[in-house]
C-alpha positions in Angstrom: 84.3 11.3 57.0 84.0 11.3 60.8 88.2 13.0 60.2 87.2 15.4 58.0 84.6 16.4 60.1 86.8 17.1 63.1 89.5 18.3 61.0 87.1 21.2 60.0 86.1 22.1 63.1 89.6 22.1 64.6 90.3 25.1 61.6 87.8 26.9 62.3 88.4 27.2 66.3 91.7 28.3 65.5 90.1 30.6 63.3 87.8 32.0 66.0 90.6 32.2 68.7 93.1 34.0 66.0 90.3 36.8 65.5 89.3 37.0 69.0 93.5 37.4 69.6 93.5 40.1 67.3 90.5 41.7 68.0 91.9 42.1 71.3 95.2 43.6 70.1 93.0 46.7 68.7 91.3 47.3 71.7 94.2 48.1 73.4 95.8 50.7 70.9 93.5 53.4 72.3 95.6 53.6 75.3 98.8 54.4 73.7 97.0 57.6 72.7 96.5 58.9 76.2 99.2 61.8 76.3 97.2 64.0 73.5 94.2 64.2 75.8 95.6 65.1 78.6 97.6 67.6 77.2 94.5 68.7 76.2 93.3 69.2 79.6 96.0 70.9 80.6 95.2 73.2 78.5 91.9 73.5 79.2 92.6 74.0 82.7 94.9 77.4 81.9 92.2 78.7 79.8 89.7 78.1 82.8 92.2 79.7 85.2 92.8 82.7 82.8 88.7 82.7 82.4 88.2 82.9 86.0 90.7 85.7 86.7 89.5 87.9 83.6 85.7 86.9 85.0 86.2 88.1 88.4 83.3 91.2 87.8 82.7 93.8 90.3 83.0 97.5 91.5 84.9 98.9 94.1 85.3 102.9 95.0 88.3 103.9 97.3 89.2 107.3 99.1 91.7 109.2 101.3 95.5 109.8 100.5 96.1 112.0 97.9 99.5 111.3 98.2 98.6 107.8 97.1 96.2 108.8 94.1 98.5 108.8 91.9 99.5 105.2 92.3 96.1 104.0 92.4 95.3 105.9 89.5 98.2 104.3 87.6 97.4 100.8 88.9 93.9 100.9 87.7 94.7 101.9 84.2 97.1 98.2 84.1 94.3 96.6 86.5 91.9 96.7 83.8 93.7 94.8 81.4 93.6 91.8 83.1 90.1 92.4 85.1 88.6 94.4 82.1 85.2 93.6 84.2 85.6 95.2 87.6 84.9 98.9 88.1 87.4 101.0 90.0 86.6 104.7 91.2 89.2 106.6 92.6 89.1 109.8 94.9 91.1 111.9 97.4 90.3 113.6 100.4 92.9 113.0 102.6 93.8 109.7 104.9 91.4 111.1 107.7 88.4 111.0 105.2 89.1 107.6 103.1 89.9 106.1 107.1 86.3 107.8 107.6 84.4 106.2 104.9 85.9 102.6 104.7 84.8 102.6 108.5 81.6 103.5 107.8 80.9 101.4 105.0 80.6 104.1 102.2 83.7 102.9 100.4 85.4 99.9 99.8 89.0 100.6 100.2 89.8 103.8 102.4 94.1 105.0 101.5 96.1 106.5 104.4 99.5 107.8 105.0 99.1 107.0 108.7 98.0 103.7 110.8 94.4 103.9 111.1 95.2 103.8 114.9 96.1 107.7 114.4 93.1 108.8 113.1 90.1 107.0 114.8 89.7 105.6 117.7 90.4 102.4 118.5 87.1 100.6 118.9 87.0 101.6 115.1 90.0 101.3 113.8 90.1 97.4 115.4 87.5 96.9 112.4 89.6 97.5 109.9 92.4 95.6 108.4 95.8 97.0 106.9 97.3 96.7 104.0 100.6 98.2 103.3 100.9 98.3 99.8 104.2 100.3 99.3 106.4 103.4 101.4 106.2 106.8 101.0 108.7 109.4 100.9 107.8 113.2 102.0 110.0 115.9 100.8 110.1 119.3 102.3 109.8 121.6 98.4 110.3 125.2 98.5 109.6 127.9 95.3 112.4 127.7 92.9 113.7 131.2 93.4 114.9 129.9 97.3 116.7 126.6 95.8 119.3 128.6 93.9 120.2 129.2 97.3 118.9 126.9 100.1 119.2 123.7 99.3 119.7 121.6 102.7 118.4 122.5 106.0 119.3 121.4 109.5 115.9 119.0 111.2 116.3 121.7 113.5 116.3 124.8 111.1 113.1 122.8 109.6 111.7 122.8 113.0 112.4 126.0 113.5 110.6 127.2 110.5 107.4 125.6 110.7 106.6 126.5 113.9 107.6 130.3 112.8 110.9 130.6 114.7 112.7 131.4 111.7 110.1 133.9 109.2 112.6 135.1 106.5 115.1 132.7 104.3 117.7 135.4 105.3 118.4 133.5 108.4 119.1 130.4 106.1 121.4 132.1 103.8 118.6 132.7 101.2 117.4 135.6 100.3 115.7 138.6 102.4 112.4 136.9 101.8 109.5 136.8 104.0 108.7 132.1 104.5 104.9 131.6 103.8 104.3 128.1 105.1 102.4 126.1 102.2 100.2 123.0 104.3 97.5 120.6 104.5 94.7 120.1 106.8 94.6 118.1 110.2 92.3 115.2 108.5 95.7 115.1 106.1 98.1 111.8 106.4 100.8 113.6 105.0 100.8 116.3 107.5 100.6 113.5 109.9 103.7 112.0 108.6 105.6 115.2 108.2 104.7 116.1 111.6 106.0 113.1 113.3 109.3 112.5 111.1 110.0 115.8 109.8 109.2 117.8 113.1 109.8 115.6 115.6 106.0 115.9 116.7 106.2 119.5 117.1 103.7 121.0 115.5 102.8 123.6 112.8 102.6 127.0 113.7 98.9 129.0 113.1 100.4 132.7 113.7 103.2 132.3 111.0 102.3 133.3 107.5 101.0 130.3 105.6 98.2 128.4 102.9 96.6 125.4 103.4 95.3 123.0 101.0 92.9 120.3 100.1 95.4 118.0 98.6 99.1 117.5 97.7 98.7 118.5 93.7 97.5 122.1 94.8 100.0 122.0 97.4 102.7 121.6 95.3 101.0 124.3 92.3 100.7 126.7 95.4 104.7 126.7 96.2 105.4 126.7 92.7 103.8 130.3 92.1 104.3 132.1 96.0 108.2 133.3 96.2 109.5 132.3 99.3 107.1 129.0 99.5 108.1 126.1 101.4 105.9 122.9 102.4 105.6 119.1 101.8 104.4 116.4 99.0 105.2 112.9 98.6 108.5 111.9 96.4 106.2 110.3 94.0 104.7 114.1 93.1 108.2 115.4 92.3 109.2 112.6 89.3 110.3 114.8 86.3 108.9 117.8 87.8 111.1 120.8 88.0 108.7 123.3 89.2 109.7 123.3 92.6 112.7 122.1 94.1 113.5 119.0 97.2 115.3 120.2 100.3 117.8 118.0 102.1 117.3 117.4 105.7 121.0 117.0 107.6 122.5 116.3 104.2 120.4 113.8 103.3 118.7 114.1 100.1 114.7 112.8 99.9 115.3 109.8 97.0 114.2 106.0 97.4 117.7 104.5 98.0 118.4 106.6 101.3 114.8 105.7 102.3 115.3 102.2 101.6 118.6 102.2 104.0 117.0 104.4 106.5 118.7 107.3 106.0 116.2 109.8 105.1 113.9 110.1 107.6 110.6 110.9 106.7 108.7 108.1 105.4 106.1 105.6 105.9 103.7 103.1 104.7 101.0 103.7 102.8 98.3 101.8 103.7 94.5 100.1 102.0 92.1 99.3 104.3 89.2 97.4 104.4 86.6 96.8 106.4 87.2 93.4 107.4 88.6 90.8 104.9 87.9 92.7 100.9 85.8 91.8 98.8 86.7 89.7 95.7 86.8 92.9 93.7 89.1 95.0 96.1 91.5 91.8 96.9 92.3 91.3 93.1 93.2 95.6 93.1 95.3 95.2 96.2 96.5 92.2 95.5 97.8 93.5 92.0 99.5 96.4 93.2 101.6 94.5 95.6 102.8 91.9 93.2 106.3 91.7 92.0 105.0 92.5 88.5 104.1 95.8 89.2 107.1 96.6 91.6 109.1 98.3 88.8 105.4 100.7 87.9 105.9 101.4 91.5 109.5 103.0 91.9 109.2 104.4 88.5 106.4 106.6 90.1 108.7 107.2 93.3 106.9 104.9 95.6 108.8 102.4 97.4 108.6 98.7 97.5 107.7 97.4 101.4 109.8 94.5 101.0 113.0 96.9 100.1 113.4 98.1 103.2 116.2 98.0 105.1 114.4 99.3 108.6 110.6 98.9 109.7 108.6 101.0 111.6 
């Protein structure tokens, strides 16, 4: 009895021990299945960092080169489709104004053709911080009915002209025309860069027959309809426009690949600057127009990519 006794017993430990074994060989299945969850949160971590970047909310206004607004323009229609929830407002001016304004505080973002250096004086300018977003080319454009003839001038013939050495396109195998000077303002940064590249510094004449105006699209409208018009837009204002005509300086043709090697003279950065580091809002703009994804955008509109070039200035 006493054997049958311990006989049952015995069973029923090993009973116990072979459920307790196998109880124990369930538990641990849960952690072959590991690898689905954290895919999962890989996942869940692009989704967050897409959420955050379409989440970044804002406004920001920006002024000054209206040899830059297009770009900006352009930029802000692509912008929004990845940061549908900041605002962007856009306007012209000149460099001189937006360099006024970002100083001052009215604006976010202030766009120049010229270092900020040139413009204000230093104790202001030291506020601000650059950032060149692309080149610019600036192309002397005359009226159509002078490029059937005149097509590439000397620096020095340019020279000549804009300070009113040289009055009629006779003297530059053109016709017997009288040269009305087409220009912009002082406050302008493309004036600024014409003057220093183009001219050699010397500057515009006031006694010579000429127009000046507010911004680079009515420039160029102004040439196109004056016979015997010459002045100065950016390359970026003469893509599939055959309204007015590019000049050559010295034989060298205004077009991004003789920029980009640093034969063609007249160019420079284009600048965005803040007042101090930007805010969230006007980092993610900047920051988007200088990315490699929107390069191509960029010379397609005749601006040139900063990291292209051969020379620096």
């Amino acid at each position: 009895m006493k054997l049958k006794k311990l006989a049952a017993i015995t069973l029923s430990l090993l009973m116990i021990g072979s459920i307790a074994t196998g109880c124990g060989k369930k538990e641990n299945k849960p952690a072959n299945t590991n690898s689905k969850p954290a895919n999962t949160e890989q996942k869940n971590d692009k989704k967050d960092s897409e959420k955050k970047t379409s989440d970044i909310s804002g406004s920001l206004t920006a002024s000054g080169s209206s040899a830059l607004l297009p770009l900006c323009q352009d930029a802000a229609d692509k912008f929004k489709e990845s940061y549908p929830n900041i605002s962007v407002t856009l306007n012209a001016g000149g460099s001189g104004t937006g360099l006024k304004q970002v100083a001052d505080g009215s604006v976010d973002i202030g766009n120049s053709d010229v270092f900020a250096e040139e413009k204000l004086d230093a104790a202001v300018a030291k506020d601000l911080v650059d950032h060149k977003v692309c080149t610019i080319t600036m192309a002397p454009i005359v009226n159509n009915d002078i490029a059937s003839q005149v097509k590439d001038l000397t620096k020095q013939q340019l020279i000549d002209v804009f300070t009113g050495k040289i009055a009629n396109w006779k003297e530059l195998g053109g016709p017997d025309e009288k040269i009305l000077l087409v220009t912009r303002p002082d406050s302008s940064g493309t004036r600024a860069l014409f003057t220093k590249y183009a001219l050699d510094g010397n500057q515009e004449s006031s006694t010579a027959s000429y127009l000046e105006t507010d911004n680079s699209g009515e420039l160029l409208e102004t040439v196109k309809t004056n016979k015997g018009a010459i002045g100065y837009v950016a390359l970026s204002y003469l893509v599939n426009n055959k309204d007015v005509a590019p000049i050559s300086i010295d034989g060298v043709a205004p077009t991004l690949e003789n920029t980009y090697s640093g034969e063609y003279p007249v160019w420079g950065y284009e600048h965005m600057y803040t007042k101090g580091e930007p805010s969230e809002a006007a980092k993610a703009f900047i920051d988007f127009m200088m990315s490699d994804d929107y390069a191509q955008n960029m010379e397609a509109q005749g601006y040139g990519v900063a990291s292209k070039m051969k020379v620096d200035r």
